[in-house]
C-alpha positions as CSV (number, residue, x, y, z in Angstrom):
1,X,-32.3,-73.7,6.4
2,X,-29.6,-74.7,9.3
3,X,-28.8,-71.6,10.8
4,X,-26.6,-73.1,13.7
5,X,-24.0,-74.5,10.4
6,X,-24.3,-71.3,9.3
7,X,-23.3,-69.5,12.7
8,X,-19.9,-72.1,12.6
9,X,-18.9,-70.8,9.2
10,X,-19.3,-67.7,9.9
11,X,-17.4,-68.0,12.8
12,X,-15.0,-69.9,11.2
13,X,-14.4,-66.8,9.1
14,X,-13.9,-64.3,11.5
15,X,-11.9,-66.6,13.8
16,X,-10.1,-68.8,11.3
17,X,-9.1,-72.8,12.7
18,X,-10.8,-72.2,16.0
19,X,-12.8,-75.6,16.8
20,X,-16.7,-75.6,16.8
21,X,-18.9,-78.2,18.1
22,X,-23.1,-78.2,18.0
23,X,-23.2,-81.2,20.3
24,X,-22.2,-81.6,24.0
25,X,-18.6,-84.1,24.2
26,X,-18.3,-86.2,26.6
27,X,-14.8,-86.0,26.2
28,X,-15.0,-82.3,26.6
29,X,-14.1,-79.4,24.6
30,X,-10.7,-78.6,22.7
31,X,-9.8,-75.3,23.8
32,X,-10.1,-72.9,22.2
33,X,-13.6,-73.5,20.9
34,X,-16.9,-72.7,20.6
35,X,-20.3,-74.7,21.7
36,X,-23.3,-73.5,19.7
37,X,-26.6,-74.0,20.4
38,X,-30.2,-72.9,20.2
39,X,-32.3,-71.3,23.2
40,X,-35.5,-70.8,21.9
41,X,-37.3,-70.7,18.5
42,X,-40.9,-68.5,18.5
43,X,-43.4,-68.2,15.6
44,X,-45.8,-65.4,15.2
45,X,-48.9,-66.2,12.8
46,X,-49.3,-63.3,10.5
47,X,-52.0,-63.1,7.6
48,X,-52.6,-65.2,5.0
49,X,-49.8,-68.1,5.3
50,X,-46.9,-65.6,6.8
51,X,-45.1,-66.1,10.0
52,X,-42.4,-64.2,11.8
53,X,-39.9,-66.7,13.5
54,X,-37.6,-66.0,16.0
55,X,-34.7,-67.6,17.0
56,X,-32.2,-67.3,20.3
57,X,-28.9,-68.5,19.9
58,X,-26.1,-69.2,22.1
59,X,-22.3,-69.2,21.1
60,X,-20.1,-70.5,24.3
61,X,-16.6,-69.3,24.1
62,X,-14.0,-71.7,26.1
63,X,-10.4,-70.4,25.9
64,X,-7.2,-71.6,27.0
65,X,-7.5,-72.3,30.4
66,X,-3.4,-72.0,30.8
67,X,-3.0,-68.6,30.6
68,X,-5.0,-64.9,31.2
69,X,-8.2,-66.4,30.5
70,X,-9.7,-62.9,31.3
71,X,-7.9,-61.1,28.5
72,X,-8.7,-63.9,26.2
73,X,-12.7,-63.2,27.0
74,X,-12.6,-59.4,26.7
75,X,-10.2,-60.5,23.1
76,X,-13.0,-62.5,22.3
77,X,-15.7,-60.3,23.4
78,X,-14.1,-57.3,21.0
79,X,-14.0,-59.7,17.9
80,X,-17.6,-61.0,17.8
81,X,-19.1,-57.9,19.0
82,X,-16.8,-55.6,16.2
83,X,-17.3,-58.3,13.6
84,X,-20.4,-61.1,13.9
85,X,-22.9,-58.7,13.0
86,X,-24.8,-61.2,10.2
87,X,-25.1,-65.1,9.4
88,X,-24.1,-64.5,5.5
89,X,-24.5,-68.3,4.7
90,X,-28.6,-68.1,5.3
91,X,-28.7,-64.2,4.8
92,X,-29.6,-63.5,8.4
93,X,-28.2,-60.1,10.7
94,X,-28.3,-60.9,14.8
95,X,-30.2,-59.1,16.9
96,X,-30.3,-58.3,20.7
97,X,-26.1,-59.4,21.3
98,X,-25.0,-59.7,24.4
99,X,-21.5,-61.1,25.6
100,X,-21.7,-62.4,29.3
101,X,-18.4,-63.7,30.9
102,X,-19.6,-66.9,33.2
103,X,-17.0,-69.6,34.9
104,X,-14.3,-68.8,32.8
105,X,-16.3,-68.8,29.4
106,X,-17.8,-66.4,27.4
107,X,-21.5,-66.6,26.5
108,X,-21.9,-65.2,23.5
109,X,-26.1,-64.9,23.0
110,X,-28.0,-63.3,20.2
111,X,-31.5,-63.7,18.0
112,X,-32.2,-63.6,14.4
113,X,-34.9,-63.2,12.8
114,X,-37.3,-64.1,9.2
115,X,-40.5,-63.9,7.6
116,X,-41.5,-67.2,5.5
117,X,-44.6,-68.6,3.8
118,X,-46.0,-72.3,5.0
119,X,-47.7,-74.0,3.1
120,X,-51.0,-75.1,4.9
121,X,-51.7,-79.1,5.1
122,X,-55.1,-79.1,5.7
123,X,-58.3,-77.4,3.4
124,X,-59.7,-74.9,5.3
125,X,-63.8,-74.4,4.9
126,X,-64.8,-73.1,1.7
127,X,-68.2,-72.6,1.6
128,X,-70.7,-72.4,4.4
129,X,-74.6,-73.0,3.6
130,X,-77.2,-71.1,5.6
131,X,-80.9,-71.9,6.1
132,X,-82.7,-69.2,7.6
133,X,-86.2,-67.8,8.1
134,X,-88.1,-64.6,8.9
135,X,-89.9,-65.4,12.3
136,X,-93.8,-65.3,12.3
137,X,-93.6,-64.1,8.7
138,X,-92.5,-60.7,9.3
């Protein structure tokens, strides 16, 4: 599952021909565009071979750095909030958004959420043998 692909198409649906990049540029960004990237991932064991995952994501938002850049971040800040509500590519909703203007970009940041099944690699004990005695016969 590649959430972070996901996140592009889906904002490449709600903001069609806007340019999205997953990896720093040296070059630097086209504006406008969006840097995605992952914060944190957690895993909580549950029973059996269950685990709860957690992911933090974080969408930059660079706009036009010609004209009202302000107005383009609250713009911006409208659209996702009003309309990137779920990741339909992997079947995931977001969690926890929060929009945070910073030097003239728009931090987007948000977490999602699954439950899976691992397989486990190794064979956990099966059986455990026991020798025992009653002491002085009692």
């Amino acid at each position: 599952m590649d959430i972070i692909t996901g996140i592009g198409k889906q904002l490449s649906k709600i903001i069609p021909g806007i340019n999205i990049y997953r990896e720093n540029q040296p070059q630097g960004f086209k504006e406008p565009s969006f840097y995605v990237y992952e914060i944190s991932t957690q895993s909580k064991d549950e029973l059996t071979n269950y685990e709860m995952r957690m992911h933090r994501f974080c969408a930059v938002y660079f706009p036009k750095t010609d004209k009202n850049v302000n107005k383009q971040l609250a713009t911006m800040r409208n659209t996702l909030l009003d309309n990137f509500l779920v990741i339909d590519d992997v079947n995931l909703k977001l969690y926890e958004r929060k929009c945070e203007p910073i030097d003239g970009a728009l931090n987007f940041t948000f977490k999602v959420r699954y439950r899976g099944q691992y397989v486990q690699e190794s064979t956990p004990m099966n059986v455990l043998e026991q020798k025992g005695e009653i002491v002085n016969g009692n």
